[in-house]
Legacy VTK file of the C-alpha trace (Angstrom):
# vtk DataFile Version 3.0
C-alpha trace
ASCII
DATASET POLYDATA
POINTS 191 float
0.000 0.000 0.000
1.322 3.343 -1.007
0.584 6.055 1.891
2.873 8.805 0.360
-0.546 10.951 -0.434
-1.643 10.349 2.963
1.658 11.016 4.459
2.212 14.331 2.835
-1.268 15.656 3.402
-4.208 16.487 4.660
-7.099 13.403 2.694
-10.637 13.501 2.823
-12.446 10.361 3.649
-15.899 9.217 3.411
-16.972 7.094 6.401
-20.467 5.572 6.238
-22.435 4.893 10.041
-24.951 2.912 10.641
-26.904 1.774 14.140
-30.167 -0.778 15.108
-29.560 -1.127 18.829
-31.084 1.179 21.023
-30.563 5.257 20.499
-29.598 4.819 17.279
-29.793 8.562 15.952
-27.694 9.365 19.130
-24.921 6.210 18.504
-24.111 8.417 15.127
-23.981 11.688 16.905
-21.470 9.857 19.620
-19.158 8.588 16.639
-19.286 11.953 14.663
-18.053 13.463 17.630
-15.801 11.329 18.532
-14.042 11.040 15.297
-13.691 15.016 15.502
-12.183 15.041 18.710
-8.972 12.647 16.808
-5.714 14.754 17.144
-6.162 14.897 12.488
-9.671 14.752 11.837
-12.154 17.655 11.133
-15.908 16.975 9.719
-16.515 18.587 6.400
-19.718 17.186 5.692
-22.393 15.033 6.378
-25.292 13.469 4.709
-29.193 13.064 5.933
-29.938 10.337 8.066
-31.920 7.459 6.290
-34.020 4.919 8.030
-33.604 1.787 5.882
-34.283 -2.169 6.754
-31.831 -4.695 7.649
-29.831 -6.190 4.993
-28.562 -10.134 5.645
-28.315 -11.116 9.205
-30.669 -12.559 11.847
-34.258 -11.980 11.450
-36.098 -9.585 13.815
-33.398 -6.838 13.561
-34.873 -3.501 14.000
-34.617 -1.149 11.089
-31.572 0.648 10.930
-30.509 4.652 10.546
-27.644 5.322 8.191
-25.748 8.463 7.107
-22.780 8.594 5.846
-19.857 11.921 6.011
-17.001 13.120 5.190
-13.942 14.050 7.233
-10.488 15.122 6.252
-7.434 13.717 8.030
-3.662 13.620 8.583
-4.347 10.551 9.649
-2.989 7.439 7.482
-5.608 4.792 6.484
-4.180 1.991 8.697
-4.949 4.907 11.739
-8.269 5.668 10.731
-9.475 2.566 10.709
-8.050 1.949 14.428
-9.478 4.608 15.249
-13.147 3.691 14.240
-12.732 0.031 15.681
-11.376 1.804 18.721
-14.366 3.929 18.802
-17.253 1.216 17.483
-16.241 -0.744 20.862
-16.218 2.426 23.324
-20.196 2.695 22.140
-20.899 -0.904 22.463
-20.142 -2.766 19.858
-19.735 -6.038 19.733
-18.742 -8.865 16.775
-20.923 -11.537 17.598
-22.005 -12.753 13.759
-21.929 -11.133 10.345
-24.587 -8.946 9.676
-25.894 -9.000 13.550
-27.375 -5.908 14.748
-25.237 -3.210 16.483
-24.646 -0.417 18.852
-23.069 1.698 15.622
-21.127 0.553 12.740
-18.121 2.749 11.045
-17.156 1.986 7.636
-14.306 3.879 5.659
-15.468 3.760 2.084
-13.186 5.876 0.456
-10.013 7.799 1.912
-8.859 9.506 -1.258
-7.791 8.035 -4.218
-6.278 5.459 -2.482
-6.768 1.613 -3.544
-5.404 -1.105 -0.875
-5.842 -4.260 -0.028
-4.199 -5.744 3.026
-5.479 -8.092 5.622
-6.810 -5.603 7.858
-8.455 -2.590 5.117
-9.686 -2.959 1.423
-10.248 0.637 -0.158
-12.703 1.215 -1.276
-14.809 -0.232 0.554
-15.379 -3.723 -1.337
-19.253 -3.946 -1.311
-20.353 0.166 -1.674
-21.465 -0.264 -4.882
-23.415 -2.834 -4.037
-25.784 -1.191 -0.878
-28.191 1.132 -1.285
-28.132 1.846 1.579
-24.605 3.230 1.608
-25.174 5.186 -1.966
-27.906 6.736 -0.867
-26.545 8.772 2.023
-22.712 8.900 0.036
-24.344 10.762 -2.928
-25.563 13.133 -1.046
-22.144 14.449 -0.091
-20.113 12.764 -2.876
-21.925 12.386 -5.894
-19.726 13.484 -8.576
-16.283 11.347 -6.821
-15.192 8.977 -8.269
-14.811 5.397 -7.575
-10.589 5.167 -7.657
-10.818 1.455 -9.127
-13.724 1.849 -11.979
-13.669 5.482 -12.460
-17.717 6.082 -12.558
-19.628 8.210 -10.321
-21.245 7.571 -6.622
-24.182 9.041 -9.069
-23.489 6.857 -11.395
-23.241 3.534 -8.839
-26.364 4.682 -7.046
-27.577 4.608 -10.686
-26.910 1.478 -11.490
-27.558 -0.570 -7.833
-30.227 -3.593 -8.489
-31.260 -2.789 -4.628
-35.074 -1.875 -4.511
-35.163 -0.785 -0.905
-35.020 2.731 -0.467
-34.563 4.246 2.885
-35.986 6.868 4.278
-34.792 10.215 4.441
-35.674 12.100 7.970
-33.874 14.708 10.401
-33.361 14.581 13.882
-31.910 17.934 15.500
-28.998 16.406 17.444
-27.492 15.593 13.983
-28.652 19.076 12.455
-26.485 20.672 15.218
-23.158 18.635 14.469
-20.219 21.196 13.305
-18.735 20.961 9.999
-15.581 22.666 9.470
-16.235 24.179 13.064
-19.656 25.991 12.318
-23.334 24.599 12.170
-24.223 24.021 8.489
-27.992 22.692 8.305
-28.228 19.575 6.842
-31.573 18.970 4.563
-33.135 15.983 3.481
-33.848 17.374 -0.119
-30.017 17.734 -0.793
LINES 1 192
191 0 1 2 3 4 5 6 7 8 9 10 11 12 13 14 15 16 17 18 19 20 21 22 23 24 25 26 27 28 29 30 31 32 33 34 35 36 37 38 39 40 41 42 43 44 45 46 47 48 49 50 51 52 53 54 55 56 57 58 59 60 61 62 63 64 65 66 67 68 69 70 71 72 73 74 75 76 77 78 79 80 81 82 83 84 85 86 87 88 89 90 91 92 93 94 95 96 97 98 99 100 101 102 103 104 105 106 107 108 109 110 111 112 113 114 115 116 117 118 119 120 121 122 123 124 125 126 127 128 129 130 131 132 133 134 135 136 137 138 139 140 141 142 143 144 145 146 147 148 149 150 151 152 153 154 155 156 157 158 159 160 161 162 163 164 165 166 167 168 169 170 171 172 173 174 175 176 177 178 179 180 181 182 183 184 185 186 187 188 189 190
């Protein structure tokens, strides 16, 4: 993996969250914040929050609320990633079985251009352009980037998704309060 970009710079990443378990609007305020209180990490936009049903996984899972934003970083992509794990388990997440519900889930979808594949990350993310329910927020705040292995829009993947299920778009006012770039910037659910 080549981190020179990262390691000369400031990148912008695009994280997706997700949560079923409890307050799930507040386990996505709790990780936005925490991510901006890293040492390298500043929030530079974020997406509506979209209600959306469980995909895979045990049956009875409450529906879940997704968003997804964007941060830039000094961080490298090996650091990030530690540092959502790290914060995943500080709100109560646990890995009991693939696709099980959960406290909050933090995905790094994109950080840059970059394009890895180790043990421990795969960037992008290997199964964006599959979810719906990750394009939908993503496009919000990242339609017109571009996928670094196939070169098409998030647009353009959101586009072409076979998914059906639409979530549903809503605001709650302890995410329409979170600071981007260090100043309140409403967010709107006809973005």
């Amino acid at each position: 993996m080549d981190n020179s970009a990262a390691k000369s710079g400031t990148m912008r990443s695009y994280l997706a969250l997700g949560s079923n378990l409890g307050d799930r609007v507040g386990h996505l305020v709790a990780a936005v914040e925490q991510l901006t209180r890293l040492p390298k990490a500043i929030l530079v936009d974020r997406s509506a929050l979209f209600e959306t049903e469980p995909v895979g996984g045990p049956p009875g899972q409450d529906c879940y609320v997704n968003s997804a934003i964007a941060i830039e970083t000094t961080l490298g992509p090996e650091e990030l990633l530690e540092s959502c794990l790290q914060i995943e388990h500080r709100l109560g997440r646990r890995r009991r079985a693939p696709n099980d519900a959960r406290t909050i889930d933090i995905d790094m979808l994109l950080y840059g251009d970059l394009v890895c594949d180790t043990p421990t990350l795969i960037l992008p993310h290997p199964r964006m352009h599959l979810r719906r329910f990750v394009l939908d927020p993503l496009v919000q705040i990242a339609g017109r980037e571009r996928h670094p292995v196939t070169g098409v829009t998030i647009q353009q993947l959101l586009n072409q998704v076979s998914d059906p299920a639409e979530g549903r778009s809503f605001n709650d006012d302890r995410w329409s309060v979170l600071e981007i770039a260090g100043a309140v910037v409403p967010v709107s659910v006809d973005r």
